[in-house]
Backbone bond lengths (Angstrom), bond angles and torsions (degrees), N, CA, C in turn:
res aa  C-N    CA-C-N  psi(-1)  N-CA   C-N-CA  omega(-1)  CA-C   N-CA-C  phi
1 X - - - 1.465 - - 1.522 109.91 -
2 X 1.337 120.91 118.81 1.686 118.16 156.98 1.288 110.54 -79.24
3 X 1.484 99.32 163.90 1.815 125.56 -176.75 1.439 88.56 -177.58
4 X 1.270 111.00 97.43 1.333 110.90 163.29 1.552 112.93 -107.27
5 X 1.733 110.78 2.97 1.034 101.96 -175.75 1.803 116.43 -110.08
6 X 1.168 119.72 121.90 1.358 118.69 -172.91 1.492 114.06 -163.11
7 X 1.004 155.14 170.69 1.246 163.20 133.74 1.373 130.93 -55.35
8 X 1.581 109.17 90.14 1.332 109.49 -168.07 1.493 126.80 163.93
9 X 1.008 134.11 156.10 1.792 108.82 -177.50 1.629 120.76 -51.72
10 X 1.222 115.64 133.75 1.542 111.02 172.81 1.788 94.47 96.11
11 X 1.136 133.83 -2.40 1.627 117.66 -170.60 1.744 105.64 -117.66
12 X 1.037 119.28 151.20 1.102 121.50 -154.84 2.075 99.91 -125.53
13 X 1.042 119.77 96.75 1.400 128.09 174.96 1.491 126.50 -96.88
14 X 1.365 105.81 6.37 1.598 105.10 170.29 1.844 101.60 169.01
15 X 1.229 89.22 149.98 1.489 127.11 -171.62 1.621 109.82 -123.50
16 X 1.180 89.79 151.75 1.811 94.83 175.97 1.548 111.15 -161.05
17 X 1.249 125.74 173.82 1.414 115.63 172.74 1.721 103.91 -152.76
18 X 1.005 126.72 -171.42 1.626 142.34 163.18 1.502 119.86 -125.21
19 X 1.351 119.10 123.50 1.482 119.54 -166.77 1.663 90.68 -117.55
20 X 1.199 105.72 156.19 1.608 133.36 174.76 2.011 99.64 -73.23
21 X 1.420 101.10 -40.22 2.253 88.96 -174.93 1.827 80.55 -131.86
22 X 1.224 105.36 113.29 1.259 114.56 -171.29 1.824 102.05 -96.16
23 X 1.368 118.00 -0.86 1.476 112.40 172.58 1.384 117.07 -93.40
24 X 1.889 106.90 -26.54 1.180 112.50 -154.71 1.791 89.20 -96.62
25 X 1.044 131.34 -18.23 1.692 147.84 166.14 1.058 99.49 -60.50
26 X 1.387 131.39 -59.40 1.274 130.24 -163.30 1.431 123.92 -81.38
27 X 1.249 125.29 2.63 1.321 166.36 146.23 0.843 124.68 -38.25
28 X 1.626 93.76 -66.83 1.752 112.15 -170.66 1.561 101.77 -92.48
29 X 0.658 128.63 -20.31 2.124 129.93 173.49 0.993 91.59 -80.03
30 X 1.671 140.98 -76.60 1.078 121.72 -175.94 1.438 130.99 -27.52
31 X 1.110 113.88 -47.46 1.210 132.09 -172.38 1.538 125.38 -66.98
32 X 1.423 89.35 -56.10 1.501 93.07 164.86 2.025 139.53 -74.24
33 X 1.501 81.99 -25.26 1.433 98.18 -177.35 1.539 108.05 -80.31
34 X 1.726 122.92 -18.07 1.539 116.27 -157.87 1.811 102.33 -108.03
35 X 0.986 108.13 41.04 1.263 132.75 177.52 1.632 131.28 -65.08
36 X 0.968 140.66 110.23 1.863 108.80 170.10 1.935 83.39 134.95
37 X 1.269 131.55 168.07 1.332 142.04 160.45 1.386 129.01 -53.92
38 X 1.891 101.35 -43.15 1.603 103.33 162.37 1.533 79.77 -118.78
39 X 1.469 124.71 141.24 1.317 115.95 169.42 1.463 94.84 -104.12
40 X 1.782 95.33 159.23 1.801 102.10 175.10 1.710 125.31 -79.01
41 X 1.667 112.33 -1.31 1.319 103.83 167.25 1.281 96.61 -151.87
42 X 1.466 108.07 160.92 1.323 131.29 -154.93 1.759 103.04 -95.75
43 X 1.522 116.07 161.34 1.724 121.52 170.19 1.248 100.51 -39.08
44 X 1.495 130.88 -51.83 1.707 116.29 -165.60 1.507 124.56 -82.60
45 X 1.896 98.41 3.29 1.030 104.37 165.66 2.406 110.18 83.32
46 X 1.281 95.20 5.53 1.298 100.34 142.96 1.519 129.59 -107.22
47 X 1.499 99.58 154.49 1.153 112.66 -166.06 1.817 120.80 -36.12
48 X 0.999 129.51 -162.35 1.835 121.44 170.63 1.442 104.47 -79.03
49 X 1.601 104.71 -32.54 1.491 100.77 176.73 1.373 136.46 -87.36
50 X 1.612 104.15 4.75 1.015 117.36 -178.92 2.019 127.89 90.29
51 X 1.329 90.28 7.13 1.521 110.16 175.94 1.467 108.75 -69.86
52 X 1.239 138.03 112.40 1.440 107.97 140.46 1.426 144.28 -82.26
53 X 1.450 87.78 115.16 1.807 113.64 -173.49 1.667 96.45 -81.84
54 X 1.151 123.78 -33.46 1.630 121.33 -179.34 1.284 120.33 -130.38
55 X 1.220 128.32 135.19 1.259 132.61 -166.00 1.678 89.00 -131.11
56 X 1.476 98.38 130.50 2.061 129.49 173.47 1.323 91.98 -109.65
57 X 1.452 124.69 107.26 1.503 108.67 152.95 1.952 104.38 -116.76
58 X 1.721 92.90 -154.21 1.369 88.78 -173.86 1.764 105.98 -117.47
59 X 1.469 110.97 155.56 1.267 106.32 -171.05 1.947 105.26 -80.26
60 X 1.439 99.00 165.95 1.489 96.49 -164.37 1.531 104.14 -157.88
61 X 1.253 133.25 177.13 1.462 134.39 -148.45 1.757 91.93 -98.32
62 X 1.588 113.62 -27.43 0.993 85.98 -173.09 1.185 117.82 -76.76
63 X 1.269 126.61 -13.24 1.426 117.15 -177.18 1.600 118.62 -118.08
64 X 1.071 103.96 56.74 1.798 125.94 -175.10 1.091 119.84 -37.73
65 X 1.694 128.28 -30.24 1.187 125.91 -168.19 1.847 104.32 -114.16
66 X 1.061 97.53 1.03 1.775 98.44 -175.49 1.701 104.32 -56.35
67 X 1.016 113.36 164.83 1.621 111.05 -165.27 1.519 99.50 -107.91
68 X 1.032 131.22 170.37 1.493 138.48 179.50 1.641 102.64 -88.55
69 X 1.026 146.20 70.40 1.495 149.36 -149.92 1.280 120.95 -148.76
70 X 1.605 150.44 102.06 1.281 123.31 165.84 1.477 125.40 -35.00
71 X 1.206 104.55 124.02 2.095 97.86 -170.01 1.559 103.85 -100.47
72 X 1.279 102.53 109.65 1.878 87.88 171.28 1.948 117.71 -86.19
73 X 1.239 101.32 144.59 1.639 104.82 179.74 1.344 108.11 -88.46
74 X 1.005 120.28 123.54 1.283 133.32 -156.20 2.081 96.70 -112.60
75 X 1.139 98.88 119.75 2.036 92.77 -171.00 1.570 97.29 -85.00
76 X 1.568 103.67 145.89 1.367 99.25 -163.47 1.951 78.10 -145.80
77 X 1.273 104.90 164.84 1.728 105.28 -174.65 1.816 121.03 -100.21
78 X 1.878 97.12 -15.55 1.295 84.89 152.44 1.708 99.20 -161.88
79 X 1.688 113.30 110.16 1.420 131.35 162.15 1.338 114.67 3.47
80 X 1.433 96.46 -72.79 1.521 119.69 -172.02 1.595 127.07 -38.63
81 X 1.869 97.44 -63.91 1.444 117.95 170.21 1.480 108.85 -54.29
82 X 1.242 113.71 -55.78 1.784 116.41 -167.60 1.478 98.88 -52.45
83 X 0.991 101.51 -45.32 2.000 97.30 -159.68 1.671 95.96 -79.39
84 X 1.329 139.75 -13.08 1.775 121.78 134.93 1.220 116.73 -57.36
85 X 1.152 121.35 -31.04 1.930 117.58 -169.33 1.507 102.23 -87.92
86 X 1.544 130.41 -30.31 1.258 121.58 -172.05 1.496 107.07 -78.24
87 X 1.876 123.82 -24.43 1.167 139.07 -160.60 1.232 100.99 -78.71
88 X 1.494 113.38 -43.43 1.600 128.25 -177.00 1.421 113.25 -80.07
89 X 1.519 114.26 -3.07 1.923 117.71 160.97 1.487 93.75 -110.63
90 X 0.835 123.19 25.06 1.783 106.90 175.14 1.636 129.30 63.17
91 X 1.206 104.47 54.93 1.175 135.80 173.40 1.680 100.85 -107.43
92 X 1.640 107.17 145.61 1.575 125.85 172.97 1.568 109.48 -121.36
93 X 1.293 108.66 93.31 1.299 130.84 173.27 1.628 112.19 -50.39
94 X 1.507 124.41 93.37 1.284 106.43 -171.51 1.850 113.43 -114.17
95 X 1.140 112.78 12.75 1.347 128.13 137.45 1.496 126.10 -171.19
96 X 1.498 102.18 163.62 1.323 113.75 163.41 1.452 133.68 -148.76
97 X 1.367 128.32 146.24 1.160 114.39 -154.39 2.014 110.65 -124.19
98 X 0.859 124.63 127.60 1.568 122.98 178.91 1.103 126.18 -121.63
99 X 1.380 139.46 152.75 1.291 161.10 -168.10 1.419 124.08 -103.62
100 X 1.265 133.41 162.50 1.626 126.33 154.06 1.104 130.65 -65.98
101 X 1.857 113.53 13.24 1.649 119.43 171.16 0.914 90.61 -155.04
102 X 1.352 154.45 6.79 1.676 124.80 160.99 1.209 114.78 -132.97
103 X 1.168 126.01 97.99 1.597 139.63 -172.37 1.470 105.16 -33.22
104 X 1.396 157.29 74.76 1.207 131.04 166.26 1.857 102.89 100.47
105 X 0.934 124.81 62.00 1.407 147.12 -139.08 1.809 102.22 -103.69
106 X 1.512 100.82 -37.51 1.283 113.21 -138.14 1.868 97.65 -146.23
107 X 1.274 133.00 102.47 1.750 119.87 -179.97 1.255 95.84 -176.65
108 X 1.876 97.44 147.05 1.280 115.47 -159.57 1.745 98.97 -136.24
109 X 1.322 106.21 173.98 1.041 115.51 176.74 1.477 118.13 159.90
110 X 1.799 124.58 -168.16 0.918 115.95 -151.87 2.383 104.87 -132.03
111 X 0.597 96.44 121.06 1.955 93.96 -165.55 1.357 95.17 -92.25
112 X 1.498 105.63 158.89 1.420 129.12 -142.55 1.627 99.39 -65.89
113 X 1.446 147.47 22.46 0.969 132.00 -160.26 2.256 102.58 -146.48
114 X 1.550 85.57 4.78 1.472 116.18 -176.10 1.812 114.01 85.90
115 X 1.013 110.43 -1.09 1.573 112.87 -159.78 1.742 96.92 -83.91
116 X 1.870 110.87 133.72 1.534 121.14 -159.04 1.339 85.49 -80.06
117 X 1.615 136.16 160.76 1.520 160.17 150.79 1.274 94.86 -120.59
118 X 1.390 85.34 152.99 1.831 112.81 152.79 1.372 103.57 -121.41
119 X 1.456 125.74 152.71 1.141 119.47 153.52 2.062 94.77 -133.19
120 X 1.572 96.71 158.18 1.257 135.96 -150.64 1.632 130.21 -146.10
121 X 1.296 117.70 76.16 1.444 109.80 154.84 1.608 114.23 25.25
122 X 1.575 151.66 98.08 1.003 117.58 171.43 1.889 115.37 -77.17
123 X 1.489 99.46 176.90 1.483 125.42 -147.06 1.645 102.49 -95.68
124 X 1.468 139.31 115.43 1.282 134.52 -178.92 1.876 97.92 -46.33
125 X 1.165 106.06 155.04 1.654 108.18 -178.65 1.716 112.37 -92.66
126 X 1.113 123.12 20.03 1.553 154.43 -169.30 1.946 108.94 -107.24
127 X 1.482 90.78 -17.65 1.412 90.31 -159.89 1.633 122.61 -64.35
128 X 1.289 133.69 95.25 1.381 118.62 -129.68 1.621 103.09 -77.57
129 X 1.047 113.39 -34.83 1.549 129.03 -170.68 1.982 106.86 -44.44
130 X 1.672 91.08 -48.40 1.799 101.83 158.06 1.391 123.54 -78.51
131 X 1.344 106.39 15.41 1.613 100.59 174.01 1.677 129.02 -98.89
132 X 1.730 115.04 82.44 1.066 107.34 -159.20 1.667 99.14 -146.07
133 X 1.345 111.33 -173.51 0.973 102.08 -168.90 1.776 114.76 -92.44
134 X 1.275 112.65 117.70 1.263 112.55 -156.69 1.630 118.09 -91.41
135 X 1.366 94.93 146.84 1.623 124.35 -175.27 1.668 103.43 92.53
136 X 1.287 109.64 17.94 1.676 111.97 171.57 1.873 106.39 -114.88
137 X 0.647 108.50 -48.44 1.807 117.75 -174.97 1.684 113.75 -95.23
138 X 1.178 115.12 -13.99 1.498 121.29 -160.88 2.116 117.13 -134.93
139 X 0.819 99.74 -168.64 1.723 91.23 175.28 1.436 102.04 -94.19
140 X 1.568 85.93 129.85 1.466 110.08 -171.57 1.731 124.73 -100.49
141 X 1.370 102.91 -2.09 1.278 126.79 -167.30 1.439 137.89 170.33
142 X 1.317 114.44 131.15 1.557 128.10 -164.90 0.944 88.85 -123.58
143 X 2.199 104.32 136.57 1.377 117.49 126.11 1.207 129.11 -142.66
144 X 1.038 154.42 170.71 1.498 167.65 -160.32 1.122 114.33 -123.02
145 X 1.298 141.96 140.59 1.653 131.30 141.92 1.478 124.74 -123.48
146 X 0.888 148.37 97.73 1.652 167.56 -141.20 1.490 115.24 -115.21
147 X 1.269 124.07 140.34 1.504 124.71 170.91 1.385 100.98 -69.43
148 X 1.487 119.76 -40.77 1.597 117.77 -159.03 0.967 89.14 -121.22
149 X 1.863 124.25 113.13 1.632 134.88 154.13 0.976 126.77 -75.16
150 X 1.157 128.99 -31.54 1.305 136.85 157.93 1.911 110.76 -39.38
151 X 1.346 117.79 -96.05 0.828 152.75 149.17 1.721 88.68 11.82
152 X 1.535 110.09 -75.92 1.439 114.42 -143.41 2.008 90.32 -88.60
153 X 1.187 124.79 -26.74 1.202 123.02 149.66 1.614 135.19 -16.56
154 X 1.481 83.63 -66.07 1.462 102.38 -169.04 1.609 99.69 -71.86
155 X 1.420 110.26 -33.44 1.651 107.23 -176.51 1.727 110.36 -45.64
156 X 1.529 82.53 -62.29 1.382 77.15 176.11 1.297 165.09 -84.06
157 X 1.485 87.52 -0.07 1.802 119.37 169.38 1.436 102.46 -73.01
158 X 1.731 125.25 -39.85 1.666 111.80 -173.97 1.492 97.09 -94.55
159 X 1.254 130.90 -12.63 1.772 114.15 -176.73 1.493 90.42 -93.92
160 X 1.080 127.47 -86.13 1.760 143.69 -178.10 1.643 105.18 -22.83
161 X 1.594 94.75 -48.65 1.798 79.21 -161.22 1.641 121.89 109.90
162 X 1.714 106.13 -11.45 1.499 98.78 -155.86 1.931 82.45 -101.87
163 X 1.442 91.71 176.72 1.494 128.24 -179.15 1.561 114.94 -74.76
164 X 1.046 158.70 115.20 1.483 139.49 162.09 1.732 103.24 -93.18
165 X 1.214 91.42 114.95 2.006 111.96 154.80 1.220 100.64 -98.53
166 X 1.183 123.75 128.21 1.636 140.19 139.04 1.588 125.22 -59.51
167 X 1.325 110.86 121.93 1.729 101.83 171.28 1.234 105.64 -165.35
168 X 1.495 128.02 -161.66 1.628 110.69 -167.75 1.290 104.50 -105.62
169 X 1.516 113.48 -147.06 1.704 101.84 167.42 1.553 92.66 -160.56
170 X 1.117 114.21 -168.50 1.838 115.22 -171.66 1.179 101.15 -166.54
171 X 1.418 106.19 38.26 2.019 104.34 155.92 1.816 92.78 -119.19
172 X 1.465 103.18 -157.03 1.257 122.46 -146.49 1.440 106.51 -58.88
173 X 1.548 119.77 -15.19 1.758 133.19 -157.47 1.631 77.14 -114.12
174 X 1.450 151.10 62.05 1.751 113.47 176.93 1.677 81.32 -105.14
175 X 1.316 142.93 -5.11 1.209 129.60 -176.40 1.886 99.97 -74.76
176 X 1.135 142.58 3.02 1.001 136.28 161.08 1.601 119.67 -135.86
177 X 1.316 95.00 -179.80 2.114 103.66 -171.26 1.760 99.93 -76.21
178 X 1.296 77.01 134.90 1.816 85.73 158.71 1.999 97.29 -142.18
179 X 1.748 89.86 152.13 1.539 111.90 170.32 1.133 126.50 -131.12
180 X 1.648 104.29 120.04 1.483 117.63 -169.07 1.763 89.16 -95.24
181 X 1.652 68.60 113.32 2.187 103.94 161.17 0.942 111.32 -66.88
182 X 1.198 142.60 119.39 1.600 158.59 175.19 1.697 128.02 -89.22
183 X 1.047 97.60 130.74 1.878 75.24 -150.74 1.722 90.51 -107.05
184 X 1.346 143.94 176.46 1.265 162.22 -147.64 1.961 100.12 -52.10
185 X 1.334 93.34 -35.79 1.751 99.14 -163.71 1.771 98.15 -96.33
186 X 0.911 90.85 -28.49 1.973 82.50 174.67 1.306 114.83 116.07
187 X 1.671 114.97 8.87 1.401 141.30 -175.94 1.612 98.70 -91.24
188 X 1.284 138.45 145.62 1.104 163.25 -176.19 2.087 94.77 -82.04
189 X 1.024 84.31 111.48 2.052 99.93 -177.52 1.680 85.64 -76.47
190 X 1.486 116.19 -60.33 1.292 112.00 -136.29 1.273 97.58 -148.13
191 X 1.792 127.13 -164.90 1.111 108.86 -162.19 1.899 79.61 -167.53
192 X 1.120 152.46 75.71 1.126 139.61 127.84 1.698 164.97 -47.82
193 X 1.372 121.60 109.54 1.313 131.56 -112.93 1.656 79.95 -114.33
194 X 1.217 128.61 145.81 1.496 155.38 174.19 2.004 93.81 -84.86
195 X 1.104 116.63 105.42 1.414 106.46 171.16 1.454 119.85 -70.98
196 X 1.541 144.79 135.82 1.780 131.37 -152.08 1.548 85.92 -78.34
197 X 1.289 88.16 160.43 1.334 111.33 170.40 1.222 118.10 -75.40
198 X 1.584 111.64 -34.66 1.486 121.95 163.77 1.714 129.69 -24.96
199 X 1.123 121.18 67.99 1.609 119.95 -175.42 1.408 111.95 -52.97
200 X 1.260 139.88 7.07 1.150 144.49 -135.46 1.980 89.45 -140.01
201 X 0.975 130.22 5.57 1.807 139.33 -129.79 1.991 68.62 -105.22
202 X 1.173 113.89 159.41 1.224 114.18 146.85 1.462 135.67 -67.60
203 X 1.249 116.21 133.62 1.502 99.98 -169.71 1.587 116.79 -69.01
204 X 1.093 118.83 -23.96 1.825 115.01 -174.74 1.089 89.37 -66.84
205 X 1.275 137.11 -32.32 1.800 119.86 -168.84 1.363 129.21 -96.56
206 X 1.601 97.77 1.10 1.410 125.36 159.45 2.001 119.33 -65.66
207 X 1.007 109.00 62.11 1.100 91.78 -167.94 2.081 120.50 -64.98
208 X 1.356 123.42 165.85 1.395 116.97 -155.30 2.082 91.88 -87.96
209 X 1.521 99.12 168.30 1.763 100.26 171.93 1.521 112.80 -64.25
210 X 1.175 120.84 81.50 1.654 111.94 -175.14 1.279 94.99 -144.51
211 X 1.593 111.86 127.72 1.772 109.06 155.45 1.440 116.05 -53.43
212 X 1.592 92.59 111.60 1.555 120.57 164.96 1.593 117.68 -65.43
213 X 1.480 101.47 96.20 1.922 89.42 -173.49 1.469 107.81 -109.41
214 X 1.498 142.33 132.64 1.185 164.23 -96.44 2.070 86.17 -161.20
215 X 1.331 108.12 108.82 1.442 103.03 158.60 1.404 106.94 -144.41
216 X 1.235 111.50 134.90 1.499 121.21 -173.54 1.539 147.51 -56.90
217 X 0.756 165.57 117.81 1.823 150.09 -119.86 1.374 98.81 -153.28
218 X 1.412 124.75 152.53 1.374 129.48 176.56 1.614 125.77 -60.97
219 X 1.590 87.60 -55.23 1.670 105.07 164.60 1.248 120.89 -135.46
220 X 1.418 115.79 99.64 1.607 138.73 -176.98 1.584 107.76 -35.35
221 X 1.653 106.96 -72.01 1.839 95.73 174.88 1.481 125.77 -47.39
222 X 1.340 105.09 -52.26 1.717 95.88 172.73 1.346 136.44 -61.74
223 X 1.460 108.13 -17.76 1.726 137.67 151.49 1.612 91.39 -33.68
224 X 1.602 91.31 -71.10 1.923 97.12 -146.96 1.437 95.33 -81.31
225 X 0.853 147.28 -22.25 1.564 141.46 141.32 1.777 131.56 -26.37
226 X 1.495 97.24 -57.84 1.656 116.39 137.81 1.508 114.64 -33.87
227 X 1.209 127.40 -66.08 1.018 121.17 -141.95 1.608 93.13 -89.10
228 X 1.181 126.11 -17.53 1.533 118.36 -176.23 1.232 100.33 -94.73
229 X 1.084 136.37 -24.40 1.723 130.55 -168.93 1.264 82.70 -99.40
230 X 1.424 160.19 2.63 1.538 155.82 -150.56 2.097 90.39 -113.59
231 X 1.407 109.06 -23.35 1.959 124.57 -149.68 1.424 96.07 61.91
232 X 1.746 128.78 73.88 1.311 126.46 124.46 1.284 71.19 -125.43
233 X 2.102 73.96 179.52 1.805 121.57 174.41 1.131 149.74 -140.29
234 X 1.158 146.13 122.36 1.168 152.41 -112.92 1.432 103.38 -101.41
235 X 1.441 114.81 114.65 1.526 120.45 -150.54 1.804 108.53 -83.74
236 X 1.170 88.57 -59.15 1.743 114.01 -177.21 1.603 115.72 -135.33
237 X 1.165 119.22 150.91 1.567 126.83 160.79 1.138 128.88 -121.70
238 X 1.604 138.38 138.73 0.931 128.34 175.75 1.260 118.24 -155.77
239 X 2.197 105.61 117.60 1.262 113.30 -173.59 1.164 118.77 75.36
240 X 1.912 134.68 -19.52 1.428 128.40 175.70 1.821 85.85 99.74
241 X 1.514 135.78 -24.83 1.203 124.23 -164.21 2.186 103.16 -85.28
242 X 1.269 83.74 -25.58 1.782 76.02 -164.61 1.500 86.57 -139.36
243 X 1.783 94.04 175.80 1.113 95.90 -170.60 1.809 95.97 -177.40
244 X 1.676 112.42 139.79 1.623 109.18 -159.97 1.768 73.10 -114.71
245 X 1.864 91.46 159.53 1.504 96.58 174.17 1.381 106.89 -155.71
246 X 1.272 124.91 165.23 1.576 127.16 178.18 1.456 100.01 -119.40
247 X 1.393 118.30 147.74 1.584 122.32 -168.34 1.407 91.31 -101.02
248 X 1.631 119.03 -161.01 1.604 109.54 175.27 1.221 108.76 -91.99
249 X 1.535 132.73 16.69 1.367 120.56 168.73 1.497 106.56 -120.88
250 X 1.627 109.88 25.63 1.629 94.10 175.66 1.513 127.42 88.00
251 X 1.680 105.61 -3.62 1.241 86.58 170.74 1.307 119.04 -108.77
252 X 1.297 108.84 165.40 1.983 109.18 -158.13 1.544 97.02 -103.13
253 X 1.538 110.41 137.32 1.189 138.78 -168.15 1.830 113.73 -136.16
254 X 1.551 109.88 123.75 1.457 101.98 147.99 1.067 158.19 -126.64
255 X 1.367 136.77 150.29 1.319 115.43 -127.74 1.817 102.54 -117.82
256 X 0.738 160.06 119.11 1.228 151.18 -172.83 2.008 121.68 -130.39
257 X 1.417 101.14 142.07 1.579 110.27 -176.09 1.282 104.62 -48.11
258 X 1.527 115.49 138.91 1.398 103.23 170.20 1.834 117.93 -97.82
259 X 1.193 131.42 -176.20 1.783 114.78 174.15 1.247 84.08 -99.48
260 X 1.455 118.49 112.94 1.369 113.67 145.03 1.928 130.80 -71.67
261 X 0.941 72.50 5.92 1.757 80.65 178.59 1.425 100.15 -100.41
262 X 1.023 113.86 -51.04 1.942 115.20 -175.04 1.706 98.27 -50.07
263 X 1.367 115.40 -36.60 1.726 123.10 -163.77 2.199 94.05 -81.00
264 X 0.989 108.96 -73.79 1.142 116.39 -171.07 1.969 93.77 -57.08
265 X 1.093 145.16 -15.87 1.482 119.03 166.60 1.867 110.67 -88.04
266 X 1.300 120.72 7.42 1.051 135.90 163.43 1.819 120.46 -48.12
């Protein structure tokens, strides 16, 4: 089971990115995500409850080199330290932002395998606004895929905090290793995939080094229906439960069923 979303070191409660046409982006998320009878997020693109779990902004000069990527914020206990420890695994810190009480509060960047982070202050576990029922309203799932697992492992066990278990998997990647990151409670944060060595692999199933983030939708086909009449495309499927997608500028998204029953006994 993942839960990467929680309040606390190692948990990840929001993502955001910067798009080049931030109306015509905002369009297409809308669109696709507000799906289902009660859908789980609203036109502005917060949650039903009004949380923002995702932030669409627009790209801008000051931040020139930021990558086109959903970035997840990853809560870490102190800004400051991580962004020496991520620098010293080969990570390119391409901003950070501070306050008159928290040294380095707020910083992002990109780890040796190209894939965007945030790191983040973690979140008191009180925080009510995050108090909901999780993997329905919020990010429901991370993954990664990397040439070097090792390597990209270790990143994130000394910056993140999380655990790496090794084991196999039995979707479209089971010809190689993946390691479920373990986050403080013993729940699987994340899920990182060994890319095959096989050069010969098809390329659509090659997916690129980018955190793969998983947020949930009412009704998945009419999602991916959205998303093709939206000009994205529907990358992979699996089981009718999930589903990876490209928007019209390329960036990779996943999309997953939500329990509407778990939400409606709420």
């Amino acid at each position: 089971m993942q839960k990467p979303f929680y309040c606390g070191v190692g948990g990840v409660v929001s993502t955001d990115i910067a798009v080049p046409n931030h109306v015509k982006q905002h369009e297409f998320y809308s669109s696709i995500l507000t799906t289902g009878e009660d859908p789980f997020w609203r036109d502005d693109l917060l949650n039903y409850q009004g949380t923002p779990i995702i932030g669409l902004g627009s790209q801008s000069d000051e931040f020139p080199d930021l990558p086109l990527q959903w970035i997840p914020h990853f809560q870490v206990d102190s800004v400051a330290q991580k962004i020496v420890v991520a620098q010293s695994l080969g990570a390119k810190i391409l901003f950070q932002s501070t306050d008159g009480e928290i040294q380095h509060h707020w910083a992002g960047g990109v780890d040796s395998s190209g894939a965007a982070f945030g790191l983040i202050t973690s979140l008191p576990a009180d925080r009510k606004e995050y108090q909901s029922d999780r993997g329905i309203d919020s990010i429901c799932g991370l993954t990664l895929s990397v040439e070097d697992l090792t390597r990209t492992t270790q990143f994130y066990e000394e910056v993140v905090g999380w655990t790496p278990l090794e084991s196999k998997t039995e979707n479209e990647q089971s010809d190689s290793a993946v390691v479920q990151m373990l986050g403080p409670d013993k729940f699987v944060a994340a899920q990182i995939f060994q890319i095959p060595d096989n050069k010969n692999t098809e390329q659509q199933h090659r997916l690129p080094s980018v955190w793969l983030i998983y947020l949930p939708v009412g009704d998945l086909e009419f999602s991916l229906r959205k998303v093709i009449n939206g000009g994205g495309s529907v990358i992979s499927k699996s089981s009718g439960d999930s589903a990876v997608i490209r928007d019209p500028e390329g960036v990779y998204l996943g999309l997953k069923a939500g329990d509407s029953n778990r939400r409606n006994s709420r």
